[in-house]
C-alpha positions as protocol buffer text, in pm:
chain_id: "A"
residue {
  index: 1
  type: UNK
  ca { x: -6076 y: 2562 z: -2686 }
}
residue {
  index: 2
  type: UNK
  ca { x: -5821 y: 2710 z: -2905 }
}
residue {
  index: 3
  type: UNK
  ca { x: -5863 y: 2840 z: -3222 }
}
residue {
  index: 4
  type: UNK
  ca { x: -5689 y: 2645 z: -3543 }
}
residue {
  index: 5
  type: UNK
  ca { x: -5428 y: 2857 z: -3677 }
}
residue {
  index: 6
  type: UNK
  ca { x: -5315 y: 2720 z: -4113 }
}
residue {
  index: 7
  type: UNK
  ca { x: -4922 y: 2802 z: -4058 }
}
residue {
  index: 8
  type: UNK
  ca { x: -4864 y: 2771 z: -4453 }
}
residue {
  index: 9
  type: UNK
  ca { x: -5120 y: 3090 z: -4425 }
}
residue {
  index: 10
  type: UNK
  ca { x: -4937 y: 3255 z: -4134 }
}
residue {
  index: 11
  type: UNK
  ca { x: -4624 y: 3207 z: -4289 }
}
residue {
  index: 12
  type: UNK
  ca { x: -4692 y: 3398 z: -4585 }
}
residue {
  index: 13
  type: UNK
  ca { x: -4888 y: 3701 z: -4407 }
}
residue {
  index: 14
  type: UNK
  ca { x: -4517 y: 3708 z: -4253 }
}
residue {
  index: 15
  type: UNK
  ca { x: -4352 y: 3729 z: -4556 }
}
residue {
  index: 16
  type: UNK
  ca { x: -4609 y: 3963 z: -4737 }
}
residue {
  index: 17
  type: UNK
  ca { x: -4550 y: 4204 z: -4448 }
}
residue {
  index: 18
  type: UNK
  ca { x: -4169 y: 4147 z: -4412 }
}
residue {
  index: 19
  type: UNK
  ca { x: -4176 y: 4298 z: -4824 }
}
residue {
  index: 20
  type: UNK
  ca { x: -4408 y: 4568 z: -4761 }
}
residue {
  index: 21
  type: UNK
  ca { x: -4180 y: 4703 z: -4457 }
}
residue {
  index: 22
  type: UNK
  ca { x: -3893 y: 4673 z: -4727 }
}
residue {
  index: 23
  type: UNK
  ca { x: -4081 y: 4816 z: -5012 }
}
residue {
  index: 24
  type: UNK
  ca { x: -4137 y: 5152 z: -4776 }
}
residue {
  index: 25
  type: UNK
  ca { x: -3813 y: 5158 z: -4685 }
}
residue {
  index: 26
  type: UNK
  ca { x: -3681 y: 5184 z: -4970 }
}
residue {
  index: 27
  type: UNK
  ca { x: -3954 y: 5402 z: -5128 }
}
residue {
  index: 28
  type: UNK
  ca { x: -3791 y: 5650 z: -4800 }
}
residue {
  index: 29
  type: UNK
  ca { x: -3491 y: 5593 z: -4934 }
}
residue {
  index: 30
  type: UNK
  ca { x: -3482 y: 5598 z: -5328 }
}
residue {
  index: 31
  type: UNK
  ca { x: -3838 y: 5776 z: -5425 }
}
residue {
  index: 32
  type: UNK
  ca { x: -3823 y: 6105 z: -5523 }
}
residue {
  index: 33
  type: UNK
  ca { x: -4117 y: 6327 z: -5650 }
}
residue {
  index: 34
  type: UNK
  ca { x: -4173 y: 6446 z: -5968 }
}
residue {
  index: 35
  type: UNK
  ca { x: -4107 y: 6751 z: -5860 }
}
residue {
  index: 36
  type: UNK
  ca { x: -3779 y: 6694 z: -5713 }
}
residue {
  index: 37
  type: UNK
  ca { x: -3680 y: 6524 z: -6043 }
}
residue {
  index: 38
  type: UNK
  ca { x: -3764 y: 6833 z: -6261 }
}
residue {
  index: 39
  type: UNK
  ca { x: -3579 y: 7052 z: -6075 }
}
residue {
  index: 40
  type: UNK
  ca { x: -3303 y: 6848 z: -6047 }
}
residue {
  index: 41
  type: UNK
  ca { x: -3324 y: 6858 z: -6421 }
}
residue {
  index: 42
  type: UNK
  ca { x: -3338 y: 7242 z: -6454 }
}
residue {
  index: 43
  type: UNK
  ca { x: -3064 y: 7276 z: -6257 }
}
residue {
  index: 44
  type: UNK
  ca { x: -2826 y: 7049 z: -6464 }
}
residue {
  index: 45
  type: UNK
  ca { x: -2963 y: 7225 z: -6781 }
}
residue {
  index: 46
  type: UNK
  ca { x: -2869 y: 7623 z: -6603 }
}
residue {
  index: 47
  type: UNK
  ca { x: -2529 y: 7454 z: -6521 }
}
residue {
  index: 48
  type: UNK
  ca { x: -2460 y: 7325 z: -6849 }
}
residue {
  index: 49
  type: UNK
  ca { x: -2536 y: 7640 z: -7027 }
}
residue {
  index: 50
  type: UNK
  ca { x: -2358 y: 7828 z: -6822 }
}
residue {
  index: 51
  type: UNK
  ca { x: -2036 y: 7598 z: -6887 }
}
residue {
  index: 52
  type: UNK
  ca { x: -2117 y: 7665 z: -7286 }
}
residue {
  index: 53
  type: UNK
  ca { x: -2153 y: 8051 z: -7287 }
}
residue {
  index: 54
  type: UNK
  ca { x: -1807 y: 8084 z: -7109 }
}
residue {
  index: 55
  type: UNK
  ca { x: -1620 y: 7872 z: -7343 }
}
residue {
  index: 56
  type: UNK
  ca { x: -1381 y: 8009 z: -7593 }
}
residue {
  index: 57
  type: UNK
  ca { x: -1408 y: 7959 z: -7944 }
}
């Protein structure tokens, strides 16, 4: 005998799993340490300063 399967239930495990493959994804594609941030941020800071101490006055 076969086991009774609740397809309301089924149906949502699907879709609970379909957003947690999406949620990685796009953690892959848009996350980005802390670490990665801060430089990111030191870098923009040694560029702008840069730009400043060469203009003219």
């Amino acid at each position: 005998m076969s086991e009774i399967v609740n397809l309301r239930k089924v149906r949502k495990d699907k879709a609970r799993a379909e957003r947690d493959r999406e949620a990685e994804a796009n953690r892959l594609r848009f996350g980005r340490t802390k670490a990665q941030k801060k430089a990111d941020r030191q870098a923009k800071e040694r560029e702008s300063r840069a730009v400043d101490d060469k203009k003219l006055e």
